[in-house]
C-alpha positions as a Markdown table, in Angstrom:
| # | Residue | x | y | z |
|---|---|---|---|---|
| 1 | Unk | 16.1 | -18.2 | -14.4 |
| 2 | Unk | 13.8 | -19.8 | -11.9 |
| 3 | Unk | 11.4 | -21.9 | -13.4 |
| 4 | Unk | 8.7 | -21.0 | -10.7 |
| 5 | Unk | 8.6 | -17.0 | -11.8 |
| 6 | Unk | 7.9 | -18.0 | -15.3 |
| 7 | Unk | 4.4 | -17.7 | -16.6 |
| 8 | Unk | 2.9 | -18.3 | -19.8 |
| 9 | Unk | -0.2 | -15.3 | -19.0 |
| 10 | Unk | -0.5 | -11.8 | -18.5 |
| 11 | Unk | -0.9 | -9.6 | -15.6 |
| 12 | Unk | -3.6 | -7.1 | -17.2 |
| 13 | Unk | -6.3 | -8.0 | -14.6 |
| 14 | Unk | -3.6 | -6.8 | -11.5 |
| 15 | Unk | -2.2 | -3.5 | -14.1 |
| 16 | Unk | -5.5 | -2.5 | -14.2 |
| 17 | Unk | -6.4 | -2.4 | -10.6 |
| 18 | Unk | -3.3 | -0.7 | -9.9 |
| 19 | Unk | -2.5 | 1.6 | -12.2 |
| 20 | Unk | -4.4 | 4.6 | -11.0 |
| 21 | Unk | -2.9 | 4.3 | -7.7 |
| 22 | Unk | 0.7 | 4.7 | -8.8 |
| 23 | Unk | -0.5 | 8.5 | -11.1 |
| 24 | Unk | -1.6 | 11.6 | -9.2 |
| 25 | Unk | 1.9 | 13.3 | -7.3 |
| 26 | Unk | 2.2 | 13.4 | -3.5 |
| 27 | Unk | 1.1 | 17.0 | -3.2 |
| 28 | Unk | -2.3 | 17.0 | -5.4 |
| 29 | Unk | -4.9 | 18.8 | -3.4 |
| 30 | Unk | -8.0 | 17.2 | -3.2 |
| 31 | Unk | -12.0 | 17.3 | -1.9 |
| 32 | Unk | -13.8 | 14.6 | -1.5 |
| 33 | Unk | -16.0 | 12.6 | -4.1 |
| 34 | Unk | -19.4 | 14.5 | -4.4 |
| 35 | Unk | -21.1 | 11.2 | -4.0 |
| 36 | Unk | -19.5 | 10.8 | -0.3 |
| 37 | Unk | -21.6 | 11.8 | 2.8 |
| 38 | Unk | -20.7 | 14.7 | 5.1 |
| 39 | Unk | -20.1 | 12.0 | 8.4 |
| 40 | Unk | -18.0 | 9.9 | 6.5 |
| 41 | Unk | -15.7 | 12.6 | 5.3 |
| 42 | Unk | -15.6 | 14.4 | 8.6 |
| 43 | Unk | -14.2 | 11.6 | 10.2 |
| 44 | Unk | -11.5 | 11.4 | 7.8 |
| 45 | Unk | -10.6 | 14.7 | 7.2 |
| 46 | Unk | -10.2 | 14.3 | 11.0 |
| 47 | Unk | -7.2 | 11.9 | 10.2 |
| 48 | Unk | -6.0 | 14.3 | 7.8 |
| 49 | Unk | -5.9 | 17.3 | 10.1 |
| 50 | Unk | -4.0 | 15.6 | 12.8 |
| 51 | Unk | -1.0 | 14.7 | 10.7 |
| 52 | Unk | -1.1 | 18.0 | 8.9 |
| 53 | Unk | -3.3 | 18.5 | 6.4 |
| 54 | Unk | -3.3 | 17.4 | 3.2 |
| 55 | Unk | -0.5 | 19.6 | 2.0 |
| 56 | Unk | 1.8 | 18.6 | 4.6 |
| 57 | Unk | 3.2 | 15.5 | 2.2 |
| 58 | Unk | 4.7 | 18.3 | 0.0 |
| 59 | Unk | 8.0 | 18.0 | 1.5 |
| 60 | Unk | 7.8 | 14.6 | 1.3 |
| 61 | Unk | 10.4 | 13.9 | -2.2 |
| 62 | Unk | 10.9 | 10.7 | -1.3 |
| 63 | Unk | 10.9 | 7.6 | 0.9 |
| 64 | Unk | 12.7 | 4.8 | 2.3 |
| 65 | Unk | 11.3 | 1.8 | 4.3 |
| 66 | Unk | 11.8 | -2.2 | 4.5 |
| 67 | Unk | 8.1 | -3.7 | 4.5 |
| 68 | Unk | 8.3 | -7.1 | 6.4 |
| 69 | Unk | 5.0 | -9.5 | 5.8 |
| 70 | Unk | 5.8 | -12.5 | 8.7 |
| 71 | Unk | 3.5 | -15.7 | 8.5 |
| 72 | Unk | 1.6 | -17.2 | 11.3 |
| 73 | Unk | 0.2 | -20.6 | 12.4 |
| 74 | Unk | -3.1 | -19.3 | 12.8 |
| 75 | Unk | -4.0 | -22.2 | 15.5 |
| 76 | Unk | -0.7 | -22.3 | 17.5 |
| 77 | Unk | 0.4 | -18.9 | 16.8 |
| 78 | Unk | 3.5 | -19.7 | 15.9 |
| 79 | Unk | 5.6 | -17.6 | 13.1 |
| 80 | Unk | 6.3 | -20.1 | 9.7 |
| 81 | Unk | 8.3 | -17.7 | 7.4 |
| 82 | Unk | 9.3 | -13.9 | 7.6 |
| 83 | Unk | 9.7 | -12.3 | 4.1 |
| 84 | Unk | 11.7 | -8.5 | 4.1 |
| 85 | Unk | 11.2 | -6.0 | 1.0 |
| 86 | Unk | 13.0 | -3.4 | 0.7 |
| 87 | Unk | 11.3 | -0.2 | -0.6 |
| 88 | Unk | 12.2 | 3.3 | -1.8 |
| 89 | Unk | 9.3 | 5.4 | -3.4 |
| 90 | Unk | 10.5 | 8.8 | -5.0 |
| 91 | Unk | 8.3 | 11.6 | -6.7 |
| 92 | Unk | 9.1 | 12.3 | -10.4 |
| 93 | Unk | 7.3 | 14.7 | -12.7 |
| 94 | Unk | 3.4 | 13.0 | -12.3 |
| 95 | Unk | 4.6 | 9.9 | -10.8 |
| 96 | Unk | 5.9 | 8.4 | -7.7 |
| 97 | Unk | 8.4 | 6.0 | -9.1 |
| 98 | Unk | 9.0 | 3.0 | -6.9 |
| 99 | Unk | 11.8 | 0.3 | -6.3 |
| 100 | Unk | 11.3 | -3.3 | -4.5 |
| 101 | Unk | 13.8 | -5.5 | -3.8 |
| 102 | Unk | 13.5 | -8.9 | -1.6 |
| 103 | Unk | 15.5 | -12.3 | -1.3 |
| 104 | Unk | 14.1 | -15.2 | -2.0 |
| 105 | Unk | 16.8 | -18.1 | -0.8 |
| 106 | Unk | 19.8 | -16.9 | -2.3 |
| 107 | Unk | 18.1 | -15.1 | -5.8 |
| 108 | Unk | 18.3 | -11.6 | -5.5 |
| 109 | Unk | 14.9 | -10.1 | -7.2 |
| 110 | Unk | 14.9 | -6.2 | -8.1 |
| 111 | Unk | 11.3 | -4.7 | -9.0 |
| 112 | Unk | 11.1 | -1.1 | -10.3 |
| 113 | Unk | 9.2 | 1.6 | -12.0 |
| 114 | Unk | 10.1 | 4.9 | -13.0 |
| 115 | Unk | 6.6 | 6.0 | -14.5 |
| 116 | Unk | 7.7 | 4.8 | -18.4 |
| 117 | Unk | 9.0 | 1.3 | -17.6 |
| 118 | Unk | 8.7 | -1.9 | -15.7 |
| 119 | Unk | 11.5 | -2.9 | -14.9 |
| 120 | Unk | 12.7 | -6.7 | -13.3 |
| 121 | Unk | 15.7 | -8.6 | -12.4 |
| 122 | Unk | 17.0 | -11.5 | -11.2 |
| 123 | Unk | 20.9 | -11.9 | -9.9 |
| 124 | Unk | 21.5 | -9.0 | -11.9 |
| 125 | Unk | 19.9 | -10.4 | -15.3 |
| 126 | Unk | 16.7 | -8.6 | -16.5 |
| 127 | Unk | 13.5 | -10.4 | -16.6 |
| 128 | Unk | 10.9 | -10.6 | -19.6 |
| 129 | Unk | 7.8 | -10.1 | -19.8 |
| 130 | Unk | 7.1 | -13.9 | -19.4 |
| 131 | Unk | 8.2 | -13.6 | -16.1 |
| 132 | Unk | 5.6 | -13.3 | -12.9 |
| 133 | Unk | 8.5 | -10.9 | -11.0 |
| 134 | Unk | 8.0 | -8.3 | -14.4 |
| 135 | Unk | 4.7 | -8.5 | -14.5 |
| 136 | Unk | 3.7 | -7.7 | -11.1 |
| 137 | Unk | 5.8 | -4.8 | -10.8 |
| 138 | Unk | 3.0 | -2.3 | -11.3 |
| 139 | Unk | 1.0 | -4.2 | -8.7 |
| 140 | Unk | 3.7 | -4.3 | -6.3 |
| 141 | Unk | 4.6 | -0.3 | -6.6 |
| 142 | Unk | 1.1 | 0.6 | -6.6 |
| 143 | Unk | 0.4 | -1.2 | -3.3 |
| 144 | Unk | 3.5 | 0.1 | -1.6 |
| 145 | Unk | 2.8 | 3.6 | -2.7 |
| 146 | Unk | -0.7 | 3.3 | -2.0 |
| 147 | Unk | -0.3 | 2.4 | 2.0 |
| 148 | Unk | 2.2 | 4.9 | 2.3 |
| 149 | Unk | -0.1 | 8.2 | 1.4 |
| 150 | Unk | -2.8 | 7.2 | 3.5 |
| 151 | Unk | -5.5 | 8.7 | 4.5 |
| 152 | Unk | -4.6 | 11.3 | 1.5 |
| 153 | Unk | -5.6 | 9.0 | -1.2 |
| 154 | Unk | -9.0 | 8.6 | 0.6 |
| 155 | Unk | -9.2 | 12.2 | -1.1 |
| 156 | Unk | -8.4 | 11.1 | -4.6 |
| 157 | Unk | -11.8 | 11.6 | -7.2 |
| 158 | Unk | -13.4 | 8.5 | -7.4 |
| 159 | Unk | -13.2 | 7.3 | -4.1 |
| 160 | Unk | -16.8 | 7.7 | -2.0 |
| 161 | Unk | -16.9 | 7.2 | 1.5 |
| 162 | Unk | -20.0 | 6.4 | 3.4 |
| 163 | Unk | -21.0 | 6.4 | 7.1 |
| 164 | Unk | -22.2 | 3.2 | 7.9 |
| 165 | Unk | -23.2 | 4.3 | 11.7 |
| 166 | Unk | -21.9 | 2.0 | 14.4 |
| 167 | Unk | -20.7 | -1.0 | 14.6 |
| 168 | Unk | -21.9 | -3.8 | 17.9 |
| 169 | Unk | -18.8 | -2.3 | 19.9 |
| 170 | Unk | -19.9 | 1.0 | 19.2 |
| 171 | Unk | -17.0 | 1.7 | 16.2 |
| 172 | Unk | -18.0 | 4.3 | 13.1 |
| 173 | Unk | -17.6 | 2.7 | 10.2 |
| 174 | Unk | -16.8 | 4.4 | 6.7 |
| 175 | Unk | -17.3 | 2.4 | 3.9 |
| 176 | Unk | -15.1 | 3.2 | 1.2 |
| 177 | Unk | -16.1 | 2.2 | -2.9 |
| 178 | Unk | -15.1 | 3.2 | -6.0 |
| 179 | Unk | -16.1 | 5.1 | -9.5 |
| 180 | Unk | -15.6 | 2.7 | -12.3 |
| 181 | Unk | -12.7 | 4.6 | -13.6 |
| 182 | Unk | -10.8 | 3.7 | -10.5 |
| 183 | Unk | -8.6 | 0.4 | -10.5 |
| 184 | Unk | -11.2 | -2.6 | -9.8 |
| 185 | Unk | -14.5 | -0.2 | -8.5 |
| 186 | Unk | -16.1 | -3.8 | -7.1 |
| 187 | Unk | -13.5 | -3.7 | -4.1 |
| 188 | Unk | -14.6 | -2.4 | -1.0 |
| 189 | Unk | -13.2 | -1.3 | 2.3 |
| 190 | Unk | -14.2 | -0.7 | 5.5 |
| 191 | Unk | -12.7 | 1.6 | 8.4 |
| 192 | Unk | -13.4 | 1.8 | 12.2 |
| 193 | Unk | -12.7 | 4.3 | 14.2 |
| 194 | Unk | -13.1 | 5.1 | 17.9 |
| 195 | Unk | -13.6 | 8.1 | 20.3 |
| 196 | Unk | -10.5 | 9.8 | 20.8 |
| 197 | Unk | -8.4 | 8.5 | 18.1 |
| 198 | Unk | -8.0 | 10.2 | 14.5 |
| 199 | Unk | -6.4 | 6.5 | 13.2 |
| 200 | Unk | -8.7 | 3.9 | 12.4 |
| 201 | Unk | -8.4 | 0.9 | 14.3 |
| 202 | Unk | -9.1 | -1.4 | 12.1 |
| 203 | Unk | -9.5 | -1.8 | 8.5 |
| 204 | Unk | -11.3 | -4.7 | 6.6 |
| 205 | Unk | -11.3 | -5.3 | 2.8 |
| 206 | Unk | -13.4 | -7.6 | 0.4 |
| 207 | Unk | -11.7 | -8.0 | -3.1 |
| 208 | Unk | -14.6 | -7.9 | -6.3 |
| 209 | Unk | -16.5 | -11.2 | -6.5 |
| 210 | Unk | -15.4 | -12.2 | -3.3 |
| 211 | Unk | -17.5 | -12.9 | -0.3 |
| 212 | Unk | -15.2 | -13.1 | 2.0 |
| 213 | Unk | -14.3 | -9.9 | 4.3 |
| 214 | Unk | -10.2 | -9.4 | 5.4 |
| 215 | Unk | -9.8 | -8.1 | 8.9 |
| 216 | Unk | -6.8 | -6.4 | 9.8 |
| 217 | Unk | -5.9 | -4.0 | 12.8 |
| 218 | Unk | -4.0 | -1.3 | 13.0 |
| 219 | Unk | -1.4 | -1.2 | 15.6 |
| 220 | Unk | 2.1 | 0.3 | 16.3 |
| 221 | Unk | 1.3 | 4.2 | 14.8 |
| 222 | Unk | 4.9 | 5.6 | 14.4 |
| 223 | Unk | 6.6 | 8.9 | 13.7 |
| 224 | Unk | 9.6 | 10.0 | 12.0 |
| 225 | Unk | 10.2 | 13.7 | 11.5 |
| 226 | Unk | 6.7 | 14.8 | 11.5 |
| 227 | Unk | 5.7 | 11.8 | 9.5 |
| 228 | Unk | 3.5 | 9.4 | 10.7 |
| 229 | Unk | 2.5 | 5.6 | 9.5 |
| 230 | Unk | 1.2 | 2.2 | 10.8 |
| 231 | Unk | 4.2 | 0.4 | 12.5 |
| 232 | Unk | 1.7 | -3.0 | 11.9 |
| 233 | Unk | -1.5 | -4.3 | 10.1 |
| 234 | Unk | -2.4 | -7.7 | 11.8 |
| 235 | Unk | -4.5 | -9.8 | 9.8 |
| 236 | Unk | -6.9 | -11.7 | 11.6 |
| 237 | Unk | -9.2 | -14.5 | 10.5 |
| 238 | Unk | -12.9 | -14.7 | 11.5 |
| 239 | Unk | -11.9 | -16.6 | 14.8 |
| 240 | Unk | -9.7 | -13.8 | 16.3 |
| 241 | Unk | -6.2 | -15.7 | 15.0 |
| 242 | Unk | -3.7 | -13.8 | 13.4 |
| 243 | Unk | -2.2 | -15.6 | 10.5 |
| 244 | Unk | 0.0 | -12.4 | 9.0 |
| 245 | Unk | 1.7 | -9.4 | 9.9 |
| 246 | Unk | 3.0 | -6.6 | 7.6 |
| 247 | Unk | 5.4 | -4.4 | 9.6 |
| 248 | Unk | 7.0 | -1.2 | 8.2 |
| 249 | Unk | 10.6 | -0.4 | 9.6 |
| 250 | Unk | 13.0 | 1.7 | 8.9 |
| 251 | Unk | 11.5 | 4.5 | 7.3 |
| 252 | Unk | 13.7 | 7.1 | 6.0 |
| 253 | Unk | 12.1 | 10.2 | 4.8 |
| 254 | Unk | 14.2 | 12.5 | 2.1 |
| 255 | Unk | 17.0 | 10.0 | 1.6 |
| 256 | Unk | 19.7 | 10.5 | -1.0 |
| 257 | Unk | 19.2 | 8.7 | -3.7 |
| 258 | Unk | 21.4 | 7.5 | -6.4 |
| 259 | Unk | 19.9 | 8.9 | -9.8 |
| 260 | Unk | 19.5 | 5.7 | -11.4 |
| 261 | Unk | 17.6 | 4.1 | -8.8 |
| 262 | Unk | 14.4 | 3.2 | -10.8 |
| 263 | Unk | 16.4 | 2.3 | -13.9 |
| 264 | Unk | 19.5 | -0.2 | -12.7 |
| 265 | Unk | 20.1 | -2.5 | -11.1 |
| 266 | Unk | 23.0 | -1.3 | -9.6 |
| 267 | Unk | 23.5 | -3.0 | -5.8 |
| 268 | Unk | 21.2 | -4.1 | -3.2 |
| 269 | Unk | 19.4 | -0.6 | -1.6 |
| 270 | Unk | 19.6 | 1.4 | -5.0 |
């Protein structure tokens, strides 16, 4: 085993923030928070009525996508590494069970949950919970599924959205916060829209006790049978200069699945 996955900590603080992502199914209908104003959620429910309401991921069982995050040079632009995972998201009874699975050189490292365990490997032998790879597995399903059932989990109790009027280039802006039941409530986010799109153009984040605000836009809107997503969020710093890129290719929607796919190992793509 790879001494740089081995840690000697725990991974409560990320478990926490991400657990409540990874419970309510795909087809839980939803209202807004009561603590969200009427401008904010028009503009979202605006996103959700273009791609079909929020009912219309109830035919959605299951998933299939590679999520590519490619490093820049933020002052030359140039790319500096490319890292591939390979993602399959399936509903179960109250979950959405996820699998990850990326190279790093030649080790082979398998993520999954199936709404009871986490589950790690590496080459084929499982990994403790000693090991950063098992520990973050939570984290890492959570985020996947959690970018994936946008703007529906803008919906999910807990979550307020605020308007926050216009921006200087004449954007709306919804605020998004949390209730302190929900993951890590200090986080914040921040979406812009323009006339004449339902998407938001760009999204910004600032993690809890963190002043700094990421910037990312959102570029590239794809479909695949009446399912649409964000082909690329560029992350930009302060300056303009993108220094990372997570692309989502791929996407499969309904795939067959082996049965074990949360629970084995099995071969690379489950």
């Amino acid at each position: 085993m790879s001494a740089r996955r081995r840690t000697s900590g725990c991974c409560s603080i990320i478990i926490a923030t991400i657990v409540v992502l990874v419970s309510p199914p795909f087809t839980q209908a939803q209202t807004a928070s009561p603590q969200s104003d009427t401008q904010a959620v028009a503009l979202i429910d605006a996103w959700i009525d273009a791609l079909g309401g929020l009912g219309h991921l109830q035919s959605l069982v299951a998933v299939r996508f590679t999520l590519t995050t490619q490093m820049y040079e933020a002052g030359s632009g140039r790319l500096r590494r490319t890292r591939p995972r390979y993602v399959t998201i399936k509903r179960q009874p109250g979950v959405l069970a996820a699998r990850i699975e990326r190279w790093e050189g030649d080790d082979f490292i398998v993520q999954g949950w199936d709404g009871r365990l986490d589950q790690a490997w590496l080459n084929g032998v499982p990994l403790t919970s000693d090991d950063r790879d098992h520990q973050e597995v939570r984290y890492v399903s959570g985020e996947v599924n959690y970018w994936i059932r946008l703007p529906q989990k803008l919906k999910d109790p807990g979550v307020y959205l605020s308007y926050d009027g216009e921006d200087a280039t004449g954007r709306h802006t919804v605020r998004v916060t949390f209730g302190e039941d929900v993951g890590d409530h200090q986080d914040t986010y921040f979406y812009y829209f323009v006339e004449g799109r339902v998407w938001p153009v760009q999204v910004d984040y600032r993690e809890a006790g963190s002043d700094q605000v990421v910037h990312t836009r959102w570029e590239d809107i794809r479909g695949v049978d009446g399912y649409h997503y964000v082909g690329a969020r560029v992350h930009f710093d302060d300056q303009g200069r993108v220094y990372k890129v997570i692309r989502a290719d791929d996407v499969e929607i309904n795939p067959a699945l082996s049965p074990n796919v949360f629970s084995s190992v099995d071969t690379p793509g489950g």
